[in-house]
N, C-alpha and C positions, 0 to 999 in steps of 0.2 A: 746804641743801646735802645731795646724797644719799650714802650710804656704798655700797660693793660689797658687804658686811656684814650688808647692813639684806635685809629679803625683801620683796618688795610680795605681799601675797596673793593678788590678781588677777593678779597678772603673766604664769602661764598664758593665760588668756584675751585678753591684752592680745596673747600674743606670736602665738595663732591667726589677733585681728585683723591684726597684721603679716602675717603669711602669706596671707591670704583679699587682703589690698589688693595684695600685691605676684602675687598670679598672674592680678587683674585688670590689673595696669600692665604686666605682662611680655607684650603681644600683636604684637611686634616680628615681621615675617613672619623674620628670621633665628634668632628662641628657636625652640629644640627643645623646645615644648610638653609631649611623651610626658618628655624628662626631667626636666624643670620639676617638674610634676606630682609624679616619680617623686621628686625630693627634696624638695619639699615635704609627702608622705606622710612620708618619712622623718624631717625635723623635729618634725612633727607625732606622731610618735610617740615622737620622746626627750622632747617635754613631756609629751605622754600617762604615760612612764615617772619624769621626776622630778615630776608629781601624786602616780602610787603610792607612789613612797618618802617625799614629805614626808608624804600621810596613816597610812602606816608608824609614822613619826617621832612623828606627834599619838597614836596609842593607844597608844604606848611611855611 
């Protein structure tokens, strides 16, 4: 059973594969690809952003 508590290490990367599969599945002629994309950068860089504070956190 997993806790919300717990950190998976990799989870970053797990979460980039989420992202990379879902802008391959989102080819619907009605998605707005340009914003797709555009929030997809944006997720992609709050993980980018909680990397730097947990590796923060390890030299602390």
């Amino acid at each position: 059973m997993s806790s919300f508590n717990t950190f998976t290490p990799n989870l970053p990367l797990t979460a980039r594969g989420y992202l990379i599969d879902f802008l391959g599945l989102c080819t619907d002629a009605g998605t707005n690809q340009h914003e797709l994309r555009e929030v997809l950068l944006y997720l992609n860089n709050l993980i980018t952003f909680d990397e730097m504070q947990l590796q923060q956190e390890d030299e602390v």
